[in-house]
N, C-alpha and C positions, 0 to 999 in steps of 0.2 A: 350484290343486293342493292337497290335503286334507295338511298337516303330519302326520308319522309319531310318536307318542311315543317319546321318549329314556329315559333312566332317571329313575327315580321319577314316570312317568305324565307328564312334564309334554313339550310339542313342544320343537323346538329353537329356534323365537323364543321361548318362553319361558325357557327355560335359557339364553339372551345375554341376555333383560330381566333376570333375575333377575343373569348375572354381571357386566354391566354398570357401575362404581359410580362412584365419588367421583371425587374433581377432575375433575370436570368430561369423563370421557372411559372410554377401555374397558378403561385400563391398570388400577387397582386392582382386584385382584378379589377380595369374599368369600366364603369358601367354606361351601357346605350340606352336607349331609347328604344321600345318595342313591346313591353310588356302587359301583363294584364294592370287595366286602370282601377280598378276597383279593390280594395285595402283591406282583406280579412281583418277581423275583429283578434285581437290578443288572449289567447286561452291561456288563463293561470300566469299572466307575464310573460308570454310567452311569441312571440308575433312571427303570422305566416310568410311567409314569402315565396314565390314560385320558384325564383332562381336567383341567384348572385346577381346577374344582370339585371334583375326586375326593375325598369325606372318607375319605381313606386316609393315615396319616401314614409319612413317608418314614424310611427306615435314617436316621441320624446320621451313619454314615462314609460315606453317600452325597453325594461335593460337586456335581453334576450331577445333573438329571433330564431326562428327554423326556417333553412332552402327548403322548398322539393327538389330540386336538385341544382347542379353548377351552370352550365350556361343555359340549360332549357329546362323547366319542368320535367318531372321522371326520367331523369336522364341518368338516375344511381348518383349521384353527385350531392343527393342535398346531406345539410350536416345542422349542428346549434352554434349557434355563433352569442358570444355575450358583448355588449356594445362595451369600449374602450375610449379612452378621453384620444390616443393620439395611434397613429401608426406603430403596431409591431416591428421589433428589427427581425422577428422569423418571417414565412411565408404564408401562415393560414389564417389570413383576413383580408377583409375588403371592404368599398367603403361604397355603402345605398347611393341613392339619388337626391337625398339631402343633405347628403357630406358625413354623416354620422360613419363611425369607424366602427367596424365589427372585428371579433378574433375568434376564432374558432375553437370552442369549447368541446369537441370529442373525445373519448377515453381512448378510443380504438379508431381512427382516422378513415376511413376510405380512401385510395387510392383515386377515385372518381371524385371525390371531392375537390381534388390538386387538378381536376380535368384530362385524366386517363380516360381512354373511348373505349380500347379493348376489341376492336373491332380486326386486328390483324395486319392494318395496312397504317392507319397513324401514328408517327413514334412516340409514344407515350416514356421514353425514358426521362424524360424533363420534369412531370406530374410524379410520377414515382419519387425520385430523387428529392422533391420538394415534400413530400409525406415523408418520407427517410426524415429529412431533414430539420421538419418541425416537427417530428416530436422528439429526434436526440436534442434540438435548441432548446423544448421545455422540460428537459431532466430524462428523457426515455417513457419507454410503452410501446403496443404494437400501433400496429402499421395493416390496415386489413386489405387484403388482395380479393376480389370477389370475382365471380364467374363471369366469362371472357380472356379473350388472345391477347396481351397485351405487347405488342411490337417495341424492339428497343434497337434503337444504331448509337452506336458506343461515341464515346469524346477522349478524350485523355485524361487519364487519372489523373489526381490533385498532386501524388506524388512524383510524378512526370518518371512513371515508369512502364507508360504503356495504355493502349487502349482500352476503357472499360465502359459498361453501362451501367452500373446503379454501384456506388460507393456505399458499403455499407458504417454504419456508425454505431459506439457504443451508448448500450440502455435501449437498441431497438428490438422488437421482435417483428420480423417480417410474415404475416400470417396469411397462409389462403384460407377461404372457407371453405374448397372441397378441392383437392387435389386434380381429380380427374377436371376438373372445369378451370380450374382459376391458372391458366398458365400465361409466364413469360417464353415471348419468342423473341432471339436473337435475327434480327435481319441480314438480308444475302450479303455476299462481298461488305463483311466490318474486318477479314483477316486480312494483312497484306503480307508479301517477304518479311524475314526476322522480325515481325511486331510479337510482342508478349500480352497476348490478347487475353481480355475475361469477361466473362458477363457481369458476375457479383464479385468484389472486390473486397478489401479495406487494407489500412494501415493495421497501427495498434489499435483492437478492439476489445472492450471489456463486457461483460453482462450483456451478451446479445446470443438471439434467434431465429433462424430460419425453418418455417414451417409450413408443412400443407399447399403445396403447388406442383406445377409441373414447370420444369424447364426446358425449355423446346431449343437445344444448342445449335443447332440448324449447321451441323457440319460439313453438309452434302452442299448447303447454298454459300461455302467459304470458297467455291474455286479450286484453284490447284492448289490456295493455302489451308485444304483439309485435313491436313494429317497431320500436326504439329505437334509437339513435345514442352515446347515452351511456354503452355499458357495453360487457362482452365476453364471453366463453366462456372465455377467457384472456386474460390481463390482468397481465404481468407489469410493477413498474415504475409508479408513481404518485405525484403529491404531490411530488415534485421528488425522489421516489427516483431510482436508476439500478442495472442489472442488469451484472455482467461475468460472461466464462465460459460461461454459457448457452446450453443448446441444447436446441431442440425439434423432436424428428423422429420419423417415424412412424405420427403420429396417424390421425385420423380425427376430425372436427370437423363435428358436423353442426347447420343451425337456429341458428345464434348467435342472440341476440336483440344485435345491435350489430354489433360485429368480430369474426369467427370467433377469430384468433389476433393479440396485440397486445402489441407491446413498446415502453415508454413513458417515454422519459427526460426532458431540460429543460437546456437550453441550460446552467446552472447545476450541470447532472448529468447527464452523457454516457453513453450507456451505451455498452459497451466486449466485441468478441470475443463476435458474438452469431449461433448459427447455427441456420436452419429449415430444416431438409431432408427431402421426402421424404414430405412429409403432404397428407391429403386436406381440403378445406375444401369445404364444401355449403350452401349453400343460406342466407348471413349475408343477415340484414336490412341490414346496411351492408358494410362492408369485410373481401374473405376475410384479408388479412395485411397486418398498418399493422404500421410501425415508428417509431420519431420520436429525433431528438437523438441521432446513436451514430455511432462509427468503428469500422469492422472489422464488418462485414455481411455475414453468407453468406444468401440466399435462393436455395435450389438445389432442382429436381426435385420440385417442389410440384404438385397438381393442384388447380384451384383451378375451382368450375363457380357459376353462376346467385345471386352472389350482387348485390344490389339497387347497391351503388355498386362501385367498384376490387377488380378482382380483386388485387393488389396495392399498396400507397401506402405512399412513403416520404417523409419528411417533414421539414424540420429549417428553422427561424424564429430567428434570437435577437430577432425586433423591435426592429430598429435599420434603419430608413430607409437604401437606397442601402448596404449595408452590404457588404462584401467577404471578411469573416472568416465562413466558413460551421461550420455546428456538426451539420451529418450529413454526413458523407464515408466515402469508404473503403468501397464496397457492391458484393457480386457477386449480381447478381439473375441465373441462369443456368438452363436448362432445365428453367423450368416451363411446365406448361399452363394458359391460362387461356379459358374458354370461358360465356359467354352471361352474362358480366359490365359495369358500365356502362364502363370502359375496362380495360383489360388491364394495361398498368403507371404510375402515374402518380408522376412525378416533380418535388416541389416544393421550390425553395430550397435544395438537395443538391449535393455536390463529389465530382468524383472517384468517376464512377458503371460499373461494367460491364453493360451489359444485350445478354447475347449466348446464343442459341442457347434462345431460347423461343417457347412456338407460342403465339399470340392468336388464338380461333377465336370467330365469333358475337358480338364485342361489340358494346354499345347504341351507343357512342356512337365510339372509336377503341381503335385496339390498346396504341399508347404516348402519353400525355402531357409532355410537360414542361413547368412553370410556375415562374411567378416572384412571391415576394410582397414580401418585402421588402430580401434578397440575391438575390446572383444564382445561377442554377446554373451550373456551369462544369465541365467536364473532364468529359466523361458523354460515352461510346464506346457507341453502338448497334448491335451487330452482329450478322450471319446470324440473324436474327430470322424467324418467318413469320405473316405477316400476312392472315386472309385472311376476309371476308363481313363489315367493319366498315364504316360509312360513311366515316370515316375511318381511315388504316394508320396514318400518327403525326402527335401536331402540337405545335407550340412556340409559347407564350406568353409575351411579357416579353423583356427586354435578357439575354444570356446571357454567358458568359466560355469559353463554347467548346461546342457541342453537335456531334456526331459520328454520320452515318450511313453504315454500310459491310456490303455482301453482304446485307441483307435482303433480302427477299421478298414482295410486295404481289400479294394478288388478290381480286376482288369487291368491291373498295372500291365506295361510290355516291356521297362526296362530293368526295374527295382522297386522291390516296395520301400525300403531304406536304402538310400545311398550317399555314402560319405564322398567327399572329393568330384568335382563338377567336369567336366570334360578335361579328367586327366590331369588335373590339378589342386594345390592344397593340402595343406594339414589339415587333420582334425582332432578334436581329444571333448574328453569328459565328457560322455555321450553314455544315456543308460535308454532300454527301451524294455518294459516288461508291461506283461498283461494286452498286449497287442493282439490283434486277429489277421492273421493273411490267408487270405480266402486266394487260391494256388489252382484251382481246378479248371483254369481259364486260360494260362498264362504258363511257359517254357521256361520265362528267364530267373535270375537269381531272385530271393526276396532281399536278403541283405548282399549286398555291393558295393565296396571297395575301390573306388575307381582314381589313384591318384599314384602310377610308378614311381614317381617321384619324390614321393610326401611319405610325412610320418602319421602311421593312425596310434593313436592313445591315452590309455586310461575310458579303455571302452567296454559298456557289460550290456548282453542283450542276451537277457535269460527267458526263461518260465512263458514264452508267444505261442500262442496257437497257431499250428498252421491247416488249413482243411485244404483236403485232395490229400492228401499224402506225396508232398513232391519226391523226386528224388534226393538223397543227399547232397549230393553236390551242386545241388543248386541252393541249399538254402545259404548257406555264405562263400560269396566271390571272394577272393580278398586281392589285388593288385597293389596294395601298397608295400612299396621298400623296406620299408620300418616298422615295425608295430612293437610296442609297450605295454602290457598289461592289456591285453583285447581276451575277452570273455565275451564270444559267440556260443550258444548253442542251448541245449536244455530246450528244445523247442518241443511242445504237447501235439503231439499228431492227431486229426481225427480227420476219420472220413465217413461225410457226409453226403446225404442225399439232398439237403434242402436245397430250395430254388436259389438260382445265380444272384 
C-alpha cells in the first residue's frame, strides 16, 4: 500500500523514524518543525495538540495537553500528557517547542502512543517494550494493544539467556482490544542454531496479564530453525525465576516454533496462582501449553489442535530418586479441547491433579498420560473426560500414590482404552477406574491392557464400567505383566446398543 504524506511532505513511517529517539525506545521525543501554526484554544485546561511533534508552543497556564496523535495527527498515537517541572526517568514524555516537559497521563496506554505503526513490516518491538515499560516504572496497569500487525525482531534478553521480543514486567496487563485484529507478529529468520528463542518472555513476574491478541509465531519464516524444542512463543518464568498472580487468557497463539504457551518454574522457585483460560493454540512445533514447578494451576477452556508433541504437559521433578515430596500440585486442567495432538494431556511427577470434563479428539499417540520419573504422581481424579479416535484413551506409567478414573468416555481407541505400562515397560500400582463407559463396537483390541513383561502391576480395582457392543471376553483385560498384587479387573455392565457411533 503506497504511504499518504503527513505534514511537511514527509509519510507517516517517516514522522515515527524521525520521532522515534534516545534511550533506547519511543518514549523521548524530539520535536521539528512542520506543524499546524495555529494554537487551538484550551477546553476545560485542557490544550490540543496535533502530535508530539507539533512545533507549536503550548499556553503556560495550560497544566494538561491532549495529542491527536504521536508523530502525525490521527495516526492512533494521541494520548493526555500533564505538564511536569523536569524530565521523567521513564519513557512516556516529551518536551513541545517551548521546552515545556510533558508526561503522559494514561490509565491504559496505547501501544501507538510509544509509536507502534502496526502496519506489518516496521519493527515496532522498541514502542512496545517502552509501553511495557512505563507503566511497570509507574507501579503497573495495562498496556492497550489496538487493531493492526504489529512486527517484532527480537534483541537479547536482559537475562542473557537468549533471544526475545518484548520482555514482559510485573504489575502489567498486556491487553488487545479485539483478538482477531490486534495481532503481534514475529519476523522471518529471528531463530538461529541452538538459540533459545521467545517472543514474550520475563524473569520473576508477579501480578501480571496477558490478554486479547493474536500471536502470529511465524514458524514457517524461521528457516530450517522451525522445529525447535528449546524455546516458546511465550515463555514466562526461567533461569530459576518463578511467576505468581498470572494469567493468560484469550489468546490466539499460532506456529510457535517450540511451546506455543509456557510457564516455567523450578523446584527451587515455585510458581504460584497461575491461570490459562480460554486461548487458542495452533499448530506448536512442540507443546501447545507446558507448565512446570507451581501450586495453584487453572488450565480451563483452551483449544489446543495439531501441535507435534502434548497438547497439554504438566510437569514438576525436584531430582531426588524415589522421592515423596512433589513440587507441582494443586492443578485444574478443565474443559479444554484438544485435537490431532501427540497425547492430549500428559501428566508427569505431579500431586493433587483435577482432570475433568475435557474432550481429546484425534491424538497420535493417547488421550491422557500419566508418568513417573523420579516422584511419584499421586492424588490425580480423571473425570467425565471424552476420549475418542486415539489408539490409546489413557495410560499410566510408573509406581503411583493414587491415580483416579471416574465417568469418562472411550471410543475408537485401536490399541487400549486403559493401558498400564508404555511400550513394555514400568510398574504400576494404586490405580482405581469405575463408572467409565467403553464404547467397543468399533474397535477388536483389549479395553484394559497390561502391557509391561517385566513390571509389577498392583493394588489395582477396575470394577462396575460399562462396556457397549458386547466385546468378547477376552478382550476386555490383556494382562502381560509378571507380577500382579491385588489387581481386581472385571464386574464390567454389558449393554448393547443401537445408538449412533
Amino acid at each position: 500500500m503506497t504511504e499518504r504524506p503527513e505534514q511537511g511532505g514527509t509519510t507517516r513511517r517517516g514522522a515515527l523514524s524521525v520521532g522515534r529517539t534516545a534511550m533506547g525506545g519511543a518514549g523521548l521525543l524530539a520535536l521539528t518543525p512542520g506543524a499546524a501554526s495555529a494554537a487551538p484554544a484550551p477546553a476545560g485546561g485542557i490544550f490540543a495538540l496535533p502530535s508530539t511533534r507539533a512545533a507549536m508552543p503550548v499556553p503556560r497556564d495550560a497544566p494538561a495537553l491532549r495529542t491527536g496523535g504521536f508523530a502525525a495527527a490521527a495516526d492512533g498515537g494521541g494520548a493526555l500528557y500533564r505538564r511536569v517541572a523536569s524530565a521523567p526517568a521513564h519513557r512516556g514524555w516529551f518536551r513541545s517547542s517551548d521546552g515545556a516537559y510533558w508526561e503522559m497521563a494514561e490509565d491504559a496506554p496505547s501501544i501507538r502512543a510509544f509509536g507502534a505503526i502496526g502496519d506489518a513490516q516496521a519493527d515496532d518491538r522498541a514502542a512496545i517494550q517502552a509501553a511495557i515499560d512505563f507503566v511497570a516504572d509507574r507501579g503497573g496497569g495495562s498496556v492497550t494493544i489496538p487493531a493492526g500487525r504489529f512486527r517484532l525482531v527480537t534483541v537479547t534478553a536482559p537475562d542473557g539467556t537468549g533471544p526475545i521480543a518484548l520482555w514482559m514486567r510485573s504489575g502489567v496487563r498486556l491487553q488487545g482490544s479485539d483478538r482477531a485484529r490486534s495481532v503481534l507478529l514475529l519476523a522471518d529468520a529471528q531463530r538461529g542454531p541452538g538459540t533459545f528463542g521467545r517472543i514474550i518472555a520475563s524473569g520473576v513476574l508477579l501480578d501480571a496479564a496477558l490478554a486479547d491478541f493474536t500471536l502470529e509465531a511465524n514458524r514457517a519464516g524461521q528457516g530450517a530453525e522451525r522445529d525447535a524444542t528449546n524455546g516458546a512463543a511465550i515463555m514466562l518464568g526461567t533461569a530459576g525465576a518463578h511467576v505468581e498472580r498470572v494469567v493468560i487468557e484469550r489468546l490466539v497463539v499460532r506456529g510457535a516454533n517450540g511451546q506455543g504457551i509456557q510457564v516455567v518454574g523450578h523446584p527451587k522457585a515455585i510458581s504460584r496462582d497461575v491461570t490459562i483460560r480460554g486461548n487458542r493454540v495452533e499448530g506448536s512445533s512442540f507443546i501447545g501449553i507446558q507448565v512446570s514447578h507451581f501450586t495453584d494451576l487453572t488450565i480451563d477452556d483452551n483449544d489446543i489442535s495439531d501441535c507435534r508433541d502434548n497438547g497439554i504437559d504438566v510437569y514438576g521433578d525436584n531430582f531426588t530418586n524415589n522421592s515423596t515430596t512433589p513440587t507441582s500440585t494443586q492443578a485444574r486442567i478443565t474443559r479444554n479441547r484438544v485435537r490431532r495432538c501427540s497425547s492430549g494431556v500428559f501428566l508427569e511427577t505431579v500431586a493433587d491433579i483435577d482432570v475433568t470434563q475435557n474432550v481429546f479428539d484425534g491424538c497420535r499417540t493417547m488421550g491422557l498420560h500419566v508418568n513417573r520419573i523420579h516422584g511419584e504422581p499421586s492424588g490425580i481424579m480423571v473425570t467425565n473426560n471424552r476420549v475418542t479416535r486415539t489408539p490409546i484413551g489413557m495410560s499410566i506409567t510408573g509406581d503411583t500414590g493414587g491415580v483416579s478414573f471416574q465417568g469418562n468416555h472411550f471410543s475408537h481407541f485401536s490399541r487400549a482404552a486403559l493401558q498400564f505400562g508404555l511400550e513394555g515397560q514400568g510398574n504400576v500400582s494404586f490405580i482405581t477406574a469405575t463408572g467409565n463407559v467403553f464404547d467397543c463396537r468399533h474397535v477388536t483390541c483389549p479395553v484394559v491392557l497390561g502391557d509391561s513383561p517385566k513390571g509389577v502391576l498392583s493394588w489395582v480395582r477396575i470394577v462396575d464400567n460399562i462396556v457397549l457392543g458386547l466385546p468378547k471376553p477376552e478382550q476386555l483385560f490383556v494382562n502381560r505383566f509378571a507380577t500382579n498384587n491385588v489387581v481386581r479387573v472385571g464386574s464390567f455392565i454389558g449393554v448393547q446398543s443401537d445408538l449412533p457411533a
